[in-house]
N, C-alpha and C positions, 0 to 999 in steps of 0.2 A: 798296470797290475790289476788286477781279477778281485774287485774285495768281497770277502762268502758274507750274503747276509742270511744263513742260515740260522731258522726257528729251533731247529732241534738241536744244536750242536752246542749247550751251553751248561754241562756240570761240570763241576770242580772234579779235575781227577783224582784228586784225593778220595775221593768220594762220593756219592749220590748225593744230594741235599737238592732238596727236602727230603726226606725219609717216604715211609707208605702211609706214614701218620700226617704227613707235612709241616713236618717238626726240623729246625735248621739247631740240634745241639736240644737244649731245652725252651727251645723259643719257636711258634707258630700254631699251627693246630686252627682247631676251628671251636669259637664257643660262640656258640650262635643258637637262639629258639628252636625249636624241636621243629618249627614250621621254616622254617629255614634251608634245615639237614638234608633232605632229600633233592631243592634245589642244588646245592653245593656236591653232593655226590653225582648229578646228572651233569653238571658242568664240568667237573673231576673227570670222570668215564670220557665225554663229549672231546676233550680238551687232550686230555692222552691218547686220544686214536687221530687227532687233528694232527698233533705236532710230529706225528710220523709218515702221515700224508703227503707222497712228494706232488699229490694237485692242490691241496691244503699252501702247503709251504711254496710252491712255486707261485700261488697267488699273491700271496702274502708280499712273495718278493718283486714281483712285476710292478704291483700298485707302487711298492716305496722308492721303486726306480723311476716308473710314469709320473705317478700321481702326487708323491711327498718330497721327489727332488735327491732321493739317494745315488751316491753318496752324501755328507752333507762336506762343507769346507774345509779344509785344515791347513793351517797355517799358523807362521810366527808373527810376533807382532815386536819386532824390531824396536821401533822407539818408544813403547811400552816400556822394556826390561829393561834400555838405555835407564830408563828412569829409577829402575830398582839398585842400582850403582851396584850390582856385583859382576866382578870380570867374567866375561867369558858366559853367560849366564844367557840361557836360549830357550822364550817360552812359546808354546803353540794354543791355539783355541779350537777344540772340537765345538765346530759353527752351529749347533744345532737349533740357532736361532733363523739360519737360513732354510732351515725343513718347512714345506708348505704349514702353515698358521704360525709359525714363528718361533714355535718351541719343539722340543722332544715329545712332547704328550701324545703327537700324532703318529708314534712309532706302535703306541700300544693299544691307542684307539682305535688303530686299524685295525691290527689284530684281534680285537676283542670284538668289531662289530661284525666280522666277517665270520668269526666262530659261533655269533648270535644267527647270522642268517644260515649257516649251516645248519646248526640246530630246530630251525624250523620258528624262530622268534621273530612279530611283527612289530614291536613296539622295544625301542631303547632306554633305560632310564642311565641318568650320571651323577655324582657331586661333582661342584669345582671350588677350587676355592680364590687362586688369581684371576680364573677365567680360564687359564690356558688349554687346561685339558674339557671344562666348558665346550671350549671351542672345537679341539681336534675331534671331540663326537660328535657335536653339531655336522661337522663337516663332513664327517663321512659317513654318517648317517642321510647327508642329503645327496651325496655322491650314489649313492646306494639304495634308497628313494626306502629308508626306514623312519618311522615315527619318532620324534625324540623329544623326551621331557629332562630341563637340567637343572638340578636345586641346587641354591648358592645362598651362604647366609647373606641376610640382607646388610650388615656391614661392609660385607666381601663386595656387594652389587654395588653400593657406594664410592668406595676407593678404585675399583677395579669399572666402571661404569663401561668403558670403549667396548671393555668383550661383551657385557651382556647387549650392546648392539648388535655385534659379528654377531654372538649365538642367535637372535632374532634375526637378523637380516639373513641368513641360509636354512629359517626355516623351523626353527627348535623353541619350545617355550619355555622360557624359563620362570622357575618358582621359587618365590623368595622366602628363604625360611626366617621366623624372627622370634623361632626359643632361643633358648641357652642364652650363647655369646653372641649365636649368630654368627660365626666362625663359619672354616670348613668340617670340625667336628660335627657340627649340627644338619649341617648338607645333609652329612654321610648319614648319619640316625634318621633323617627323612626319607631317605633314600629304601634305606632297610623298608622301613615303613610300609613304602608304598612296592616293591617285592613284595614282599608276604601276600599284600594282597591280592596283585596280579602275578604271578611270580607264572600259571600255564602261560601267558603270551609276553609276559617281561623278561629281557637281558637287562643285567645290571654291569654296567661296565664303569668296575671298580678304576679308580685313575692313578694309585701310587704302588708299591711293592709292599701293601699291608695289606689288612684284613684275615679274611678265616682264608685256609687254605680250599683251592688250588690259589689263588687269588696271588700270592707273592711270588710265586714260579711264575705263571704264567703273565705279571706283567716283566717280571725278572726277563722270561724267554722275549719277550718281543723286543725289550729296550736294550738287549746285549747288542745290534747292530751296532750299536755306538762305539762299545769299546773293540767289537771286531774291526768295525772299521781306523778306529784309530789305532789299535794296534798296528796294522797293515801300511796304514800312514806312517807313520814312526820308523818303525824299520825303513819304508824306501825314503824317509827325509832326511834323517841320520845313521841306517844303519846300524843301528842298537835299540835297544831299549829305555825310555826313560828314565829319571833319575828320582819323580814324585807326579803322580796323579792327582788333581786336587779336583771338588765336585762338591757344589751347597749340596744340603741334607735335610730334607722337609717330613714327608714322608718316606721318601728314600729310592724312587725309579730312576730318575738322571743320575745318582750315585752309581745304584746297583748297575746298570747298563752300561756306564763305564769303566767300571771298576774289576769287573766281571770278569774280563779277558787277561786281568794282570795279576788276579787273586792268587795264581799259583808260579807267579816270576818273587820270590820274599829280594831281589834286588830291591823293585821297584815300590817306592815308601808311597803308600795309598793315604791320602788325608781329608776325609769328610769334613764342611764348614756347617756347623749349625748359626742359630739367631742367637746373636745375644742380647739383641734387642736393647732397653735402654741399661743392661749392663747384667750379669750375672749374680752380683751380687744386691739387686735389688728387687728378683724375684718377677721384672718385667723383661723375662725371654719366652725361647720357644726352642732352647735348648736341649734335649732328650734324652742325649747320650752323654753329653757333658755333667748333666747335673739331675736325671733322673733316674728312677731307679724299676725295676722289675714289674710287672703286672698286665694285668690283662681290660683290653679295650675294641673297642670295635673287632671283637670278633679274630683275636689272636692274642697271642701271650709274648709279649716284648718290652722294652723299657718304655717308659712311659714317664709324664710330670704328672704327680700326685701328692696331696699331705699324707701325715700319717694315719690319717683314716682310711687311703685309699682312696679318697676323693681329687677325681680330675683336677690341675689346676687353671688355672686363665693363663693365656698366655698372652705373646705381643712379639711381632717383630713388624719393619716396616714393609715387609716383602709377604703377601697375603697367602704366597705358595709355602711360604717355612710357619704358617702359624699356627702349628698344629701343636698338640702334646703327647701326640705317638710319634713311632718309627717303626719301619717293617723289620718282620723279624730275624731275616739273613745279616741286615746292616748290626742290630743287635748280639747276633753270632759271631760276627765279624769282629765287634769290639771286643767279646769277651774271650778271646781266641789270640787277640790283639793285632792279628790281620791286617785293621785298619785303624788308623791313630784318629779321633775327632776335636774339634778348632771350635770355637764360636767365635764369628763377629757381631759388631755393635750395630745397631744402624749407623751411626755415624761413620761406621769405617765402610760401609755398603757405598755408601753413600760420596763419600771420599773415591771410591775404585770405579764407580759410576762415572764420575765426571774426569778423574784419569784416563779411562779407556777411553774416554767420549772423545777427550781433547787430544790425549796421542796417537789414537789411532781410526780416529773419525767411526768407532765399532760406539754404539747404546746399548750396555749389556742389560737384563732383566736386575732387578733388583735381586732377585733370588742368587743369580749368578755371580754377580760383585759381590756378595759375602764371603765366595772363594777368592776372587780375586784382590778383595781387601784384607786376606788373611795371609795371600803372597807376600803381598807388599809391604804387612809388620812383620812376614820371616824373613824380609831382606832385613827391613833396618832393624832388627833384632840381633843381627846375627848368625839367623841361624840355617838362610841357604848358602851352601857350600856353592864357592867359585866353579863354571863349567858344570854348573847341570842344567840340564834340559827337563823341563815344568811343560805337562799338559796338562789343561785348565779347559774345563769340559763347561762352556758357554750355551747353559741350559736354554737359553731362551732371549727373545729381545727384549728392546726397554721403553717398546710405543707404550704400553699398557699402563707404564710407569710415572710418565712425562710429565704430569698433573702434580703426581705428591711430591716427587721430584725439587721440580718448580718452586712447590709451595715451602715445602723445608729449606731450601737453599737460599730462598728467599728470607727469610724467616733469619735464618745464621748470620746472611749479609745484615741485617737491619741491627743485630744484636752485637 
């Protein structure tokens, strides 16, 4: 079977979204410094005559066949769902942890660095906040012999230590921020930063389906391969359509890109996993959608963790890609539309699905990814997945990067 990883081919046919505002409903937009604006409209312009480029697009697709390992895996995981004790019950992993650098990030890093050298840009900037997407522009930025600077809070550089290796070892310097929380929030405001002031020879290559628009379309358009591809999977494995889609939710690209292809099947139940971190009801998550509320941040208008001043909150989960307090603002749309249903797990339940997968089916998922698959496994013993469905579980990323805190918590649990 022929699977399309086509760039352009990815609006809801209900309708255009984003709008010419890049507005998904009342959610996205651009609010960003007036010094900002005219980069964002030359990337707008730049970026809509790309995605209709069939030399554009067919590059796009060559590299993620040569160079990133497309398509990625797909399959069942058998004595996994054994485990979830309901009959009949048949789940798959869109592997996207086997895409070169080990995660999805490199679907859109491509795409984004390739639109940078289009445009006549010598120098790359990034946030990251696991490292993962750190990495994917590291990497293709040194595949494509461009300059690249990548800022990470310095807590994120801490727990996440192995990527800021990778990012050094192929060539990238990374910068360690240490305002704020020092999160990936604080990346991303550095990031801005240093835009504005090289912004004639700087690409900013945003890493999740947020920020001011064009920025959530077009990491939306590059990470839809995902669920094209599994769409396409699905059908020649079963011959139907599935029964629920499930995808952690950080800031929201491995969602959106899988989710994308099934948006307009309302058979198939779409269920985003946020952080709940040490529990939702203690205020130490990284929950969004579950338990935040409307406003505007990093440069788009979405739901967001805040008090009632409007002020950002701290957040926490043990997976350093879900630690934000935004979500892009389609996923936002999505919710209030009701589109898609959202879940939060604990770390503990992460952490639980982690060494599940590990142990039945020899797969180390990223931490970020067992937040979905720890949210499968209280709908089983809940009750509340129905006998004979088939579950695809969209396996963000792996879990070398992880293996440390991992260790160290489960160790921790043993002793206690």
């Amino acid at each position: 079977m022929t699977i399309d990883h086509g760039v352009a081919r990815s609006a809801y046919r209900h309708g255009e979204f984003p709008d010419d505002h890049g507005r998904f409903g009342e959610f996205g937009g651009r609010y960003v410094p007036e010094g900002l604006m005219a980069a964002l409209m030359e990337l707008d312009e730049a970026y809509s005559l790309a995605r209709i480029d069939p030399g554009f697009i067919g590059e796009v697709e060559e590299l993620l066949r040569e160079r990133v390992g497309r398509p990625t895996l797909f399959h069942q995981v058998p004595r996994f769902a054994e485990l979830l004790a309901v009959p009949g019950v048949r789940v798959y992993l869109k592997r996207e942890d086997m895409a070169h650098t080990g995660a999805h990030k490199i679907n859109n890093a491509l795409g984004q660095v390739l639109l940078a050298k289009r445009m006549g840009k010598s120098r790359i900037i990034a946030e990251t906040g696991a490292g993962q997407h750190g990495v994917a522009v590291a990497t293709v930025c040194s595949m494509l012999g461009l300059a690249c600077v990548i800022y990470m809070g310095a807590d994120d550089m801490r727990r996440q230590a192995s990527n800021v290796v990778r990012m050094n070892m192929v060539g990238a310097e990374v910068r360690a921020v240490h305002t704020g929380n020092r999160r990936l929030k604080d990346a991303i405001s550095e990031s801005v930063r240093d835009w504005v002031s090289n912004v004639d020879t700087t690409y900013y290559v945003f890493g999740t389906a947020a920020g001011p628009a064009p920025y959530p379309k077009m990491v939306r358009d590059f990470q839809t391969v995902i669920g094209i591809e599994a769409r396409a999977q699905i059908l020649k494995s079963e011959g139907r359509l599935p029964d629920y889609v499930m995808a952690c939710v950080g800031g929201g690209s491995n969602a959106i890109g899988l989710f994308h292809s099934f948006a307009d099947d309302p058979e198939v139940g779409l269920i985003g996993v946020e952080a709940a971190g040490r529990g939702l009801d203690t205020g130490e998550h990284a929950a969004t959608l579950a338990a935040g509320s409307p406003g505007e941040m990093d440069g788009t208008y979405s739901y967001l963790l805040q008090d009632e001043d409007g002020q950002i909150r701290r957040t926490h989960s043990i997976a350093a890609g879900l630690d934000y307090p935004g979500v892009g603002p389609e996923l936002s749309y999505l919710k209030d539309t009701g589109r898609v249903t959202y879940q939060a797990a604990s770390d503990a339940v992460a952490l639980r699905a982690m060494q599940t997968l590990s142990i039945s089916e020899g797969i180390i998922p990223a931490l970020e990814s067992a937040h979905a698959i720890g949210y499968l496994m209280e709908m089983a013993e809940n009750g509340d997945l129905p006998g004979d469905s088939v579950v695809i579980v969209g396996l963000s990323g792996r879990g070398d990067k992880d293996l440390a805190i991992a260790a160290q918590r489960l160790s921790r649990a043993e002793r206690i």
